[in-house]
N, CA, C and O atoms as CSV, one atom per row, in Angstrom:
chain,resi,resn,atom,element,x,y,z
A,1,UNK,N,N,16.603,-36.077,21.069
A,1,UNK,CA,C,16.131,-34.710,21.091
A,1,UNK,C,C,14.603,-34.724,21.065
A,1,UNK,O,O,13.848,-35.154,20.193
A,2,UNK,N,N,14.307,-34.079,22.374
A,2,UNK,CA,C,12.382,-33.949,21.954
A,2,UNK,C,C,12.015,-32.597,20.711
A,2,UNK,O,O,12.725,-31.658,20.353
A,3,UNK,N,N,11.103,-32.858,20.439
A,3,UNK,CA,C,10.069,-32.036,19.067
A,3,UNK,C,C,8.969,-31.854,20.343
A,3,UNK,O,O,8.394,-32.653,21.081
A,4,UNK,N,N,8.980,-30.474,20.219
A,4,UNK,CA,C,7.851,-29.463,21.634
A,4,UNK,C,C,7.209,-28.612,19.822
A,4,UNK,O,O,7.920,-27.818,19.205
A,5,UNK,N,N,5.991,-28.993,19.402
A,5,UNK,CA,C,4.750,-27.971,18.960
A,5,UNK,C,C,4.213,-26.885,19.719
A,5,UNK,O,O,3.498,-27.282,20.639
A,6,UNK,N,N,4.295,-25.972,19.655
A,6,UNK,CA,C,3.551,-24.899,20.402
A,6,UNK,C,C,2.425,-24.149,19.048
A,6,UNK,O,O,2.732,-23.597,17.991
A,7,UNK,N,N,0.951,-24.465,19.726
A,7,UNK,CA,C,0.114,-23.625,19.184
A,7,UNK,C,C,-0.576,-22.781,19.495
A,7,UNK,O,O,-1.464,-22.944,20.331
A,8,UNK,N,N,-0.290,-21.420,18.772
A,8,UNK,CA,C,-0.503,-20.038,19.096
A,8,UNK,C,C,-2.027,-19.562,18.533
A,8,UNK,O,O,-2.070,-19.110,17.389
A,9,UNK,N,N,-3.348,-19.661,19.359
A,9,UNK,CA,C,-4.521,-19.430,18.872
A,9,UNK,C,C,-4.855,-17.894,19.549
A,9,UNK,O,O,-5.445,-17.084,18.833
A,10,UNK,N,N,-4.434,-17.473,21.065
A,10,UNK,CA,C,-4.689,-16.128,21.500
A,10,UNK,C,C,-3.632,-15.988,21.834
A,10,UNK,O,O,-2.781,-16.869,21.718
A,11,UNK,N,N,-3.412,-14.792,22.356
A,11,UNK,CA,C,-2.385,-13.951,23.049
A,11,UNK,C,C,-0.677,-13.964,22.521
A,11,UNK,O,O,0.372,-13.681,23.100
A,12,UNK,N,N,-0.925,-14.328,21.463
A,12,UNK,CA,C,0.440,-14.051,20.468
A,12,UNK,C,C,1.420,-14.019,21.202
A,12,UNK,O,O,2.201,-14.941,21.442
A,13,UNK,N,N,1.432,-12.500,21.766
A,13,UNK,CA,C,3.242,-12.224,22.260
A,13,UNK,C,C,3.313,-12.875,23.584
A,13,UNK,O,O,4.491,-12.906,23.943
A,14,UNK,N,N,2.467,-13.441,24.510
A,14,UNK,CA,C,3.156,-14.586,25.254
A,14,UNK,C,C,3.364,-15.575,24.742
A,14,UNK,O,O,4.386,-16.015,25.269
A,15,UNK,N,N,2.865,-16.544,23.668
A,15,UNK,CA,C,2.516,-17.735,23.396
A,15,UNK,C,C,3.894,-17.813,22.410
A,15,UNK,O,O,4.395,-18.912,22.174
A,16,UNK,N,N,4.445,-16.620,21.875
A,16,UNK,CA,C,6.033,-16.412,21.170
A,16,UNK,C,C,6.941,-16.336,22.080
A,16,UNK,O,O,7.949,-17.043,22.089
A,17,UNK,N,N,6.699,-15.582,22.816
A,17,UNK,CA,C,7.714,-15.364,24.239
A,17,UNK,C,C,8.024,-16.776,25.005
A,17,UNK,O,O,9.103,-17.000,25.554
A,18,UNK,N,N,7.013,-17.631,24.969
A,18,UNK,CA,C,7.366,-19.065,25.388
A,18,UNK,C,C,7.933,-19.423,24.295
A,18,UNK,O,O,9.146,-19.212,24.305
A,19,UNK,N,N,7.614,-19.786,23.552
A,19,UNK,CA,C,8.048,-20.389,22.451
A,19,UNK,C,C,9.970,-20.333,22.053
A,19,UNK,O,O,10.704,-21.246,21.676
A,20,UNK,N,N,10.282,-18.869,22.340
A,20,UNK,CA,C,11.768,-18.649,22.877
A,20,UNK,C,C,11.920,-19.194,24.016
A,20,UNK,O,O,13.044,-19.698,24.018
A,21,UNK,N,N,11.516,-19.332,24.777
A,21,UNK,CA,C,11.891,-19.746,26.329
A,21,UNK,C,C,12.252,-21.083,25.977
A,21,UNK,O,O,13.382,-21.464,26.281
A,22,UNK,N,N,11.430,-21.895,25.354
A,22,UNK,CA,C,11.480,-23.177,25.232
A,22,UNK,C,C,12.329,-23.780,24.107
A,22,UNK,O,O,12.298,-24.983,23.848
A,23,UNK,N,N,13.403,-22.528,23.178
A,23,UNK,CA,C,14.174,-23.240,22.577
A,23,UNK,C,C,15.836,-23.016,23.551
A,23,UNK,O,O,17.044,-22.864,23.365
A,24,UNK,N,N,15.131,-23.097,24.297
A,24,UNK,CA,C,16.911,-22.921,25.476
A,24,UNK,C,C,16.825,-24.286,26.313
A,24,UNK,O,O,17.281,-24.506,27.435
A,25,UNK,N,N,16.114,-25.143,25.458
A,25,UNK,CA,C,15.738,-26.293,26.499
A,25,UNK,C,C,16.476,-27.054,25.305
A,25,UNK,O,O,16.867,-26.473,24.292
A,26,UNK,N,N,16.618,-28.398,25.535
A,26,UNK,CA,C,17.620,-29.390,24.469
A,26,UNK,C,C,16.456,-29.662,24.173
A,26,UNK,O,O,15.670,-30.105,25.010
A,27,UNK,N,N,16.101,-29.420,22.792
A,27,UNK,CA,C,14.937,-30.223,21.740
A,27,UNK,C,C,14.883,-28.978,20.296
A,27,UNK,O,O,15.782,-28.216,19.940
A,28,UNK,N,N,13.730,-29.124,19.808
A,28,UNK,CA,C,12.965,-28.692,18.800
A,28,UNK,C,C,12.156,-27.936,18.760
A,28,UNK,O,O,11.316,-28.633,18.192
A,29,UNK,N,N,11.633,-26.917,18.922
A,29,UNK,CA,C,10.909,-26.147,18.705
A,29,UNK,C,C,10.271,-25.705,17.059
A,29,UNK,O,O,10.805,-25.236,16.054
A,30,UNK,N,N,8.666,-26.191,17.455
A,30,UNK,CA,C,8.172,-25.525,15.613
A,30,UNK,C,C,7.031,-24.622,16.603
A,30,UNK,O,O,6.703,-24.904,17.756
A,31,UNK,N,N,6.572,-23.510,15.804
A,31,UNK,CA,C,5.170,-23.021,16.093
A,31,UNK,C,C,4.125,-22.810,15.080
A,31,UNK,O,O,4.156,-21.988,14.165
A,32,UNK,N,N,3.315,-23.547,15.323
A,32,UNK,CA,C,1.662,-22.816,14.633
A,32,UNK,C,C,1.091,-22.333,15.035
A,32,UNK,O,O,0.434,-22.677,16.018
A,33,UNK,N,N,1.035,-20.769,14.200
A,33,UNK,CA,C,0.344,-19.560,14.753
A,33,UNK,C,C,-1.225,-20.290,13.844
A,33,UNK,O,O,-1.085,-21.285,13.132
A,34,UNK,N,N,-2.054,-19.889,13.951
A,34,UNK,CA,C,-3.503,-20.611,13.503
A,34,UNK,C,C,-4.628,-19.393,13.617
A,34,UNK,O,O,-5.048,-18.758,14.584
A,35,UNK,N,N,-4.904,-19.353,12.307
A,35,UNK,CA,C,-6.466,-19.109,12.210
A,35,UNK,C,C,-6.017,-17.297,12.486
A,35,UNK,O,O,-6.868,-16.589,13.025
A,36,UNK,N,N,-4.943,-16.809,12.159
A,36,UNK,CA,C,-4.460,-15.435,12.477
A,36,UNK,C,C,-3.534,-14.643,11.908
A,36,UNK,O,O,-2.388,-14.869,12.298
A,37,UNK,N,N,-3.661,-13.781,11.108
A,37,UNK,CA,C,-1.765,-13.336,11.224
A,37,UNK,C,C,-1.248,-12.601,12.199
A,37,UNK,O,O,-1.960,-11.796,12.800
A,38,UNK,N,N,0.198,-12.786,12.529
A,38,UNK,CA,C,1.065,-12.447,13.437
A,38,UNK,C,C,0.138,-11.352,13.598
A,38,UNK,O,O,-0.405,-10.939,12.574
A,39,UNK,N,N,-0.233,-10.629,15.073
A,39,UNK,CA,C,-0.326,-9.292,15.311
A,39,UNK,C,C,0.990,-8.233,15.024
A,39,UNK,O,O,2.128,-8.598,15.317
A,40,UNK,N,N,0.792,-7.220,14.571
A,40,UNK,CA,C,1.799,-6.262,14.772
A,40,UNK,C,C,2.317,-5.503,15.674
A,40,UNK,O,O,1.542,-4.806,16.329
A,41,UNK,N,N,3.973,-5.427,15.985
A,41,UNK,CA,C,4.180,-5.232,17.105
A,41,UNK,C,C,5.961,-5.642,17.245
A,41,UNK,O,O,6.601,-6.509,16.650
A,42,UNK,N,N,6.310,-4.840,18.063
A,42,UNK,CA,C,7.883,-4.912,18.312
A,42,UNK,C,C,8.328,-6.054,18.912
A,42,UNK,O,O,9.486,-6.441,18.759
A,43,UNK,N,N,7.365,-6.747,19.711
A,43,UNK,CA,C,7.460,-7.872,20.694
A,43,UNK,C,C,7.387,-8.889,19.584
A,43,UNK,O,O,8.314,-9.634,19.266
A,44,UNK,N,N,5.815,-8.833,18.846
A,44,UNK,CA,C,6.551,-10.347,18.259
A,44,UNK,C,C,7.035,-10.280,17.136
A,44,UNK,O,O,6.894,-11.342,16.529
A,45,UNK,N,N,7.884,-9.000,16.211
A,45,UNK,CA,C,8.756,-9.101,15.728
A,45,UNK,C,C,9.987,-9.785,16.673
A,45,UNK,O,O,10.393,-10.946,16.725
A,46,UNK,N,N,10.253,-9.008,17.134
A,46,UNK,CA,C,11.623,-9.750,18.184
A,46,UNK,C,C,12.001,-10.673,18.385
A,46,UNK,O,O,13.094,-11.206,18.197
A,47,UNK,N,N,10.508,-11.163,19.081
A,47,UNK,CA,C,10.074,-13.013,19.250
A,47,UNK,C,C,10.367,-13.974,17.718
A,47,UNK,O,O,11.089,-14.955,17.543
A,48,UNK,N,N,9.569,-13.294,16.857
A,48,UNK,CA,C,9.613,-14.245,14.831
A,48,UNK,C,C,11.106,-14.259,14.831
A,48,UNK,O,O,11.558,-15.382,14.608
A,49,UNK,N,N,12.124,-13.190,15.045
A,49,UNK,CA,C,13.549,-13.112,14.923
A,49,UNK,C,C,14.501,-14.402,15.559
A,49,UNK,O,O,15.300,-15.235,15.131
A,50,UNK,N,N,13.827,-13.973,16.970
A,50,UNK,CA,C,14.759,-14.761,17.924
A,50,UNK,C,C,14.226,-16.597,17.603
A,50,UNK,O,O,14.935,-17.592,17.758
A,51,UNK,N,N,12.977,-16.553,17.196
A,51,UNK,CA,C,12.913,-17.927,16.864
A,51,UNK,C,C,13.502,-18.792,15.528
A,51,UNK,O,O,13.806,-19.945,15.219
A,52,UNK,N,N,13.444,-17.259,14.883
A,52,UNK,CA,C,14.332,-17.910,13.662
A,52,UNK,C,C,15.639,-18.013,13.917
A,52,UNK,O,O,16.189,-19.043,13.530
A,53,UNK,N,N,16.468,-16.957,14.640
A,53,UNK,CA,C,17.700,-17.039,15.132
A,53,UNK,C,C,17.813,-18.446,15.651
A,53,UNK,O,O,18.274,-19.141,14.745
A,54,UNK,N,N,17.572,-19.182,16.786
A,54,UNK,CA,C,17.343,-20.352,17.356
A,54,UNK,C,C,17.117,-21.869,16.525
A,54,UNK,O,O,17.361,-23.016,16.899
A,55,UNK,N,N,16.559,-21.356,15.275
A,55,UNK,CA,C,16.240,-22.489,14.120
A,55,UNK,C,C,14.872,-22.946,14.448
A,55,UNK,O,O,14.820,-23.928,13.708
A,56,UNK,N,N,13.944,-22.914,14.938
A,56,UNK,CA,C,12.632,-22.735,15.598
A,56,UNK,C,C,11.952,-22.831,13.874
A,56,UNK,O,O,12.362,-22.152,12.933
A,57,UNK,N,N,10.884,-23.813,13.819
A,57,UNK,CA,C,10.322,-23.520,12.545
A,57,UNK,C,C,8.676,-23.235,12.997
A,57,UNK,O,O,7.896,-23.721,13.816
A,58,UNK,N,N,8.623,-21.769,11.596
A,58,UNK,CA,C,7.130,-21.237,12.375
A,58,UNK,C,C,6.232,-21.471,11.098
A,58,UNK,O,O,6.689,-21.190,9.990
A,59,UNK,N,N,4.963,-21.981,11.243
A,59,UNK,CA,C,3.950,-21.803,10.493
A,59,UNK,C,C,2.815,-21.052,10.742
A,59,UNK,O,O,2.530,-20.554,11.831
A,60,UNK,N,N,2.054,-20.963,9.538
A,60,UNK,CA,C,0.504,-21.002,9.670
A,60,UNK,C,C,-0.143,-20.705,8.902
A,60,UNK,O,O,0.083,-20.045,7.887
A,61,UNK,N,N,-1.496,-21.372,9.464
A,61,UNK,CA,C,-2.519,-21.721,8.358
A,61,UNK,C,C,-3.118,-20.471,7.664
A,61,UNK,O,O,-4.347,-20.489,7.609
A,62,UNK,N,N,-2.690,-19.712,7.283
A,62,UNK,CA,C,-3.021,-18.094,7.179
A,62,UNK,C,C,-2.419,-17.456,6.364
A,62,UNK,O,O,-1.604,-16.654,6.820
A,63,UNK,N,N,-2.562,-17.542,4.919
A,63,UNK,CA,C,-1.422,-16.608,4.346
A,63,UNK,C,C,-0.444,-15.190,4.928
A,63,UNK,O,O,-1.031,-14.146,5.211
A,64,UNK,N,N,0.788,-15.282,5.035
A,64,UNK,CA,C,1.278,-14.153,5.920
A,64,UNK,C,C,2.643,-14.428,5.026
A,64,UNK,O,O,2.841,-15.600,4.708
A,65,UNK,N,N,3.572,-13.457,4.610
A,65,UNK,CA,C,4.477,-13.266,4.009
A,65,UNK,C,C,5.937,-13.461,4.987
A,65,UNK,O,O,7.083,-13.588,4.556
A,66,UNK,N,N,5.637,-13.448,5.940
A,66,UNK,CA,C,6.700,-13.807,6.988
A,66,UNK,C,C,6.724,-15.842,7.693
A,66,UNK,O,O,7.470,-16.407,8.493
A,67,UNK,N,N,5.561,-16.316,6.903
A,67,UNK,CA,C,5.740,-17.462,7.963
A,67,UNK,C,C,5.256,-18.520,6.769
A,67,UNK,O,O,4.838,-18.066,5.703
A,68,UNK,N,N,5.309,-19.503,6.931
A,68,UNK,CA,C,5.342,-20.678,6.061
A,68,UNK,C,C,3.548,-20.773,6.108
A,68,UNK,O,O,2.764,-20.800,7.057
A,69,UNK,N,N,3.354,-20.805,4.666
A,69,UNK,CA,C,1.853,-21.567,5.135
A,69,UNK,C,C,1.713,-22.481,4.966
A,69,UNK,O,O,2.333,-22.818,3.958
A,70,UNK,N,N,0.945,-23.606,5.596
A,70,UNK,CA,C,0.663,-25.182,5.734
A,70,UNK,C,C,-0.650,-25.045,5.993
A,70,UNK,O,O,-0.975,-24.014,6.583
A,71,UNK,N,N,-1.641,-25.958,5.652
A,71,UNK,CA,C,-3.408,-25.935,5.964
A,71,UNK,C,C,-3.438,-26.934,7.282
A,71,UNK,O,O,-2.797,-27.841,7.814
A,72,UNK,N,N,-4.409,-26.283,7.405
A,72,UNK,CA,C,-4.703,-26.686,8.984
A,72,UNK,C,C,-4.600,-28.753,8.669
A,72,UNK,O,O,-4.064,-29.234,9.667
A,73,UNK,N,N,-4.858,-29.565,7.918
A,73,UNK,CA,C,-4.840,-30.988,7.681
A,73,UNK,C,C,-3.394,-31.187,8.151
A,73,UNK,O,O,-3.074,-31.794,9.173
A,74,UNK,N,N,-2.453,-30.527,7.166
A,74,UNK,CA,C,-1.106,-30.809,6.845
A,74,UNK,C,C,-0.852,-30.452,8.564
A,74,UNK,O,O,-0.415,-31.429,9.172
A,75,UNK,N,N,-1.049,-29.291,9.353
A,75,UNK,CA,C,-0.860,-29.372,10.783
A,75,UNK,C,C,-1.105,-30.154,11.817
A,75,UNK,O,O,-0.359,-30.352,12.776
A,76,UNK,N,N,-2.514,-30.755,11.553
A,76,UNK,CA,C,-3.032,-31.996,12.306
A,76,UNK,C,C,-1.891,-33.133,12.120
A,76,UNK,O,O,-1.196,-33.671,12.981
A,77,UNK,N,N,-1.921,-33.307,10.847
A,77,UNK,CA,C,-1.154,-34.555,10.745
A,77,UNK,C,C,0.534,-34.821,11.243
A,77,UNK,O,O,0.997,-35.857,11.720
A,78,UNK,N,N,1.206,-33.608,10.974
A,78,UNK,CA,C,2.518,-33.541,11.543
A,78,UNK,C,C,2.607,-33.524,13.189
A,78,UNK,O,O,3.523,-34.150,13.722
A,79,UNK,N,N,1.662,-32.812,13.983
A,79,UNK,CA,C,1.290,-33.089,15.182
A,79,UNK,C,C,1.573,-34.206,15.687
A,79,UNK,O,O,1.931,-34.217,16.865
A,80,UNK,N,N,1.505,-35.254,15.062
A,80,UNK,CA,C,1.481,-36.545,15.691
A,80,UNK,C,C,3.198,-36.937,15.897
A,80,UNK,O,O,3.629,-37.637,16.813
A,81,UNK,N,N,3.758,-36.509,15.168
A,81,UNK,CA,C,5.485,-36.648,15.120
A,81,UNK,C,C,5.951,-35.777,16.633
A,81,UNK,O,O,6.998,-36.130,17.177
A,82,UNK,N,N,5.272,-34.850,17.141
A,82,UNK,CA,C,6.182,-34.437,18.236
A,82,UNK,C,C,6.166,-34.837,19.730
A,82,UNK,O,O,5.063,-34.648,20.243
A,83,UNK,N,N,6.716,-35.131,20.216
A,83,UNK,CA,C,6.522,-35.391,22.316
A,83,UNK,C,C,5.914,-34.705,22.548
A,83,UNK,O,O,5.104,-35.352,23.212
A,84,UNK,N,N,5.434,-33.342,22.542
A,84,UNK,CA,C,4.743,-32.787,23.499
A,84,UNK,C,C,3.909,-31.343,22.614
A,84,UNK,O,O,4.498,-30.534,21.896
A,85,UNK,N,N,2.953,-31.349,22.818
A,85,UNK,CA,C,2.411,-30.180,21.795
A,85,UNK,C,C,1.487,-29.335,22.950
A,85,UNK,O,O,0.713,-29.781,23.797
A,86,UNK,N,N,1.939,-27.727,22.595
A,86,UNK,CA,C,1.662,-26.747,23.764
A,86,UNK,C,C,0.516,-25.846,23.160
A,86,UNK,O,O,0.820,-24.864,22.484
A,87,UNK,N,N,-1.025,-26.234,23.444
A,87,UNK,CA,C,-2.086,-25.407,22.712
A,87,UNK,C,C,-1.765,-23.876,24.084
A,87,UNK,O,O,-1.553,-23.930,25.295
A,88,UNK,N,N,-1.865,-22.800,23.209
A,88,UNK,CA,C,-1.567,-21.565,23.768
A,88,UNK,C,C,-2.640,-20.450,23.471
A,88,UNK,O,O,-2.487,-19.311,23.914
């Protein structure tokens, strides 16, 4: 099974909207949203849902009550564990 990182620095509700796209593929999906909290919005509620639905694990470096926080180190370093990491 591949491990696909996707990191979400602009444009949120595409960079989530992939992020679903890409758990219909055989692998792993995690996302780090970075340096932001989630924008508000129906889309990437939908998107936070459907990725949790999917088992998709989401972080970020950002205190936010909906998403795991991890510091940007602890992100660098797990980085290195996945096949393919998607800066967004």
């Amino acid at each position: 099974m591949k491990k696909v990182a996707v990191i979400v620095t602009d444009r949120q509700q595409e960079a989530l909207r992939m992020a679903v796209g890409l758990t219909l593929a055989d692998g792993k999906v995690s996302v780090f949203i970075m340096d932001n909290k989630v924008e508000p919005g129906e889309m990437n509620d939908l998107n936070l849902e459907t990725l949790r639905d999917m088992d998709a694990e989401i972080y970020s470096n950002v205190p936010d009550s909906r998403l795991q926080l991890v510091s940007t180190d602890e992100i660098a370093s797990r980085l290195a564990d996945y096949d393919a990491v998607i800066p967004y």
